[in-house]
C-alpha positions in Angstrom: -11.6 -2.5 16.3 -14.6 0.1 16.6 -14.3 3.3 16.4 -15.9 3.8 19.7 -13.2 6.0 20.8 -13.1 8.5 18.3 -16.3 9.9 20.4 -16.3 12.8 20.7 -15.9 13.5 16.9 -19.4 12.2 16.2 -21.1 14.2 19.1 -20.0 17.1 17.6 -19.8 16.8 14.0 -24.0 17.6 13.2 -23.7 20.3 15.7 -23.5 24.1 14.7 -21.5 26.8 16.6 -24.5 27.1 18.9 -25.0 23.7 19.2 -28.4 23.2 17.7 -27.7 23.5 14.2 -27.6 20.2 11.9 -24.7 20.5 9.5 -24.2 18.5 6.2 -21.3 16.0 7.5 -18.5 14.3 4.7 -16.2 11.8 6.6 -12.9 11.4 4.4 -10.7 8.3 5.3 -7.5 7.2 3.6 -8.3 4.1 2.0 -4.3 2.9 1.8 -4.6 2.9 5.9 -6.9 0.0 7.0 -6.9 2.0 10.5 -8.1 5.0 9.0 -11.1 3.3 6.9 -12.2 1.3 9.7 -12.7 4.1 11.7 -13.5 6.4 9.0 -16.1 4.1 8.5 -17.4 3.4 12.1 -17.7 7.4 12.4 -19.7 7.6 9.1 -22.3 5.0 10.5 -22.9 6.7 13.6 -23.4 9.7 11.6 -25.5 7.8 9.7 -23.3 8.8 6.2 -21.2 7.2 3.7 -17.4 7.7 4.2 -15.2 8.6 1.4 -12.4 6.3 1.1 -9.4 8.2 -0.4 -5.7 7.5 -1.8 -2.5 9.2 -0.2 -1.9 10.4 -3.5 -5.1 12.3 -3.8 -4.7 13.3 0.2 -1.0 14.9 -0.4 -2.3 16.9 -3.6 -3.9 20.2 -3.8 -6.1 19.0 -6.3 -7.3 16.3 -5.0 -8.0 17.9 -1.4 -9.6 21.3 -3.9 -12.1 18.7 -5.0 -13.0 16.9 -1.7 -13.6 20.8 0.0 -16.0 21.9 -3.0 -17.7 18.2 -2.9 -18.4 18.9 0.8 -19.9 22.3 0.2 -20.9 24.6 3.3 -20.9 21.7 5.9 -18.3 20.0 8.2 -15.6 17.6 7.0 -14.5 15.0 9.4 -11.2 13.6 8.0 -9.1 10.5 9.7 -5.8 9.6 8.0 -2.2 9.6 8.6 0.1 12.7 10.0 1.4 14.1 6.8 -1.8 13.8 4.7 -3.7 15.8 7.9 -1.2 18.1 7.7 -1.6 18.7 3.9 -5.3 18.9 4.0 -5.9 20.8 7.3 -3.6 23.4 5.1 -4.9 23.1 2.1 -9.0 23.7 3.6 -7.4 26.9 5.8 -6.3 28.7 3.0 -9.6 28.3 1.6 -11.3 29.6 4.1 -12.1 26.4 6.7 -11.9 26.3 10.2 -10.9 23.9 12.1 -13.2 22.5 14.9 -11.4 19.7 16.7 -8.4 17.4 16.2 -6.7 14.4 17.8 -3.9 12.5 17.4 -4.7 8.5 17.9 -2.2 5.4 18.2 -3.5 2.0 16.7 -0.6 0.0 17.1 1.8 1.2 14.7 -0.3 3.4 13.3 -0.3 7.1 14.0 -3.3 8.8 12.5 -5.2 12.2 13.1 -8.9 12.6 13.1 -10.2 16.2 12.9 -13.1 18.3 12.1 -13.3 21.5 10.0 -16.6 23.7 9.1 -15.9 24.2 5.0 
């Protein structure tokens, strides 16, 4: 599968609030989720980035998320991974400050993940 239809993350994601701005983009996917790192990693190349693979363990902790916000600086995170770990690190990056831009809720067959986008 492509991540064709995670559009319209991608139109978005180097885009600032006015819609001309180019912002530093990190694309985080949860590497225990073949779903998510496939279109983790279709987003990243479309971007024209690296995705960041990354455990549930590291996705459900506050340190782990603390240190994927202050790698991505002052730029936009695109995360795709399962319900619960979205939940955590949507969370975690709003008590820090983050907004959240956009988020959807995909079904690859038994897999339910989220994609989203926050400005850090």
């Amino acid at each position: 599968m492509t991540a064709r239809f995670a559009v319209p993350l991608p139109a978005t994601a180097k885009l600032g609030e006015s819609g001309t701005a180019k912002r530093a983009v990190m694309v985080v996917a949860q590497a225990d989720s073949p779903e998510a790192l496939a279109m983790g990693r279709g987003l990243a190349a479309e971007l024209g980035v690296r995705a960041v693979a990354v455990s549930v363990r590291e996705l459900g902790s506050f340190a782990g998320v603390t240190a994927l916000l202050d790698r991505a600086g002052q730029g936009r995170v695109i995360g795709v991974m399962d319900d619960a770990s979205a939940v955590i690190f949507q969370q975690i990056a709003a008590a820090r400050g983050a907004g959240l831009v956009m988020d959807a809720h995909r079904r690859i067959g038994a897999a339910s993940l989220v994609s989203f986008a926050i400005n850090t």
